[in-house]
C-alpha positions as CSV (number, residue, x, y, z in Angstrom):
1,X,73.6,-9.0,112.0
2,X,76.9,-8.3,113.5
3,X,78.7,-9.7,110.0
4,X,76.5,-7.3,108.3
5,X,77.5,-4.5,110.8
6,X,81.3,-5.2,110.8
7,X,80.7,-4.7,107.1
8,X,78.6,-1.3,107.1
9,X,81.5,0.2,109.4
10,X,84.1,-0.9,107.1
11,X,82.7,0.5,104.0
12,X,81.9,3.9,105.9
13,X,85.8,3.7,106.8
14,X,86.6,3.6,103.2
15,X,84.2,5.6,102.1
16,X,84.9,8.6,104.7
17,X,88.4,7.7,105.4
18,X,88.1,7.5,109.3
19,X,89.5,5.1,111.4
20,X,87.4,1.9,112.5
21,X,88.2,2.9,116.1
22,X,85.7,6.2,115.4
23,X,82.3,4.3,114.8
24,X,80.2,3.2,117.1
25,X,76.8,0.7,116.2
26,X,75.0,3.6,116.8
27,X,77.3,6.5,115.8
28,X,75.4,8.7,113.1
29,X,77.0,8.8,109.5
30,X,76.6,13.3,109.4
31,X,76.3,14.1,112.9
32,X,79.0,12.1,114.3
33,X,81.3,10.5,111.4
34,X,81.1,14.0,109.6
35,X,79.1,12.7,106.5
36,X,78.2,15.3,103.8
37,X,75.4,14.9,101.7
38,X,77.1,13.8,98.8
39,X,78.5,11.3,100.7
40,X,75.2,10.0,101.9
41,X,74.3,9.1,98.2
42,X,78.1,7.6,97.8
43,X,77.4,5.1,101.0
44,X,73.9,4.1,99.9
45,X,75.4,3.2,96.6
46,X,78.8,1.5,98.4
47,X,76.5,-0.6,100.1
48,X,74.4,-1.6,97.3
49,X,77.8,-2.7,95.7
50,X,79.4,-4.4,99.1
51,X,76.0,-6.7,99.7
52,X,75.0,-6.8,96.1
53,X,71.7,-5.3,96.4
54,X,69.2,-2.8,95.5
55,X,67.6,-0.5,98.1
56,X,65.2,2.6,97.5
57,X,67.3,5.5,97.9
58,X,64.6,7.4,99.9
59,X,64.5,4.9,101.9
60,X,67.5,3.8,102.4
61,X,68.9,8.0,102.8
62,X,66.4,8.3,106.1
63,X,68.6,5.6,107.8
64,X,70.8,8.2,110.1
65,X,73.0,5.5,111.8
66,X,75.4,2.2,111.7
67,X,73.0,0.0,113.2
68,X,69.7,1.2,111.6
69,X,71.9,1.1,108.7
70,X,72.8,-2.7,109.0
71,X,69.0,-3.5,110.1
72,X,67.7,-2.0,106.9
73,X,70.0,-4.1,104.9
74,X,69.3,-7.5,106.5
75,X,65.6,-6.6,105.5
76,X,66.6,-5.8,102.1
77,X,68.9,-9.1,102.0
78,X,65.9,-11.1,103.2
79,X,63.4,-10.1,100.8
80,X,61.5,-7.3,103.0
């Protein structure tokens, strides 16, 4: 996971324009790295783009943090 996680962070640093140095595995994308809920939407769909998948936006809009965030896309990557 830590390839996946390295990625995560680096698309919320584009996405948010914060410096690496700012997120933490578990630092949450609104209450912590200032995410609005636009934004939310944006990263859900940067991420489908970054791992070249599909995820349920519901689904995938619950996740509240970096490492939950990176969990949910290993599952997605694997099949589950």
């Amino acid at each position: 996971m830590s390839d996946t996680i390295e990625r995560v962070k680096q698309v919320t640093v584009d996405l948010l324009g914060i410096d690496v140095d700012q997120i933490a595995d578990q630092s949450r994308f609104v209450e912590d790295l200032g995410a609005e809920s636009i934004q939310s939407i944006e990263l859900v769909a940067a991420f489908e783009e970054e791992f070249d998948i599909e995820m349920d936006e519901d689904a995938a809009l619950a996740i509240t943090n970096v490492s939950a965030a990176a969990v949910f896309i290993d599952k997605v990557i694997a099949g589950g």
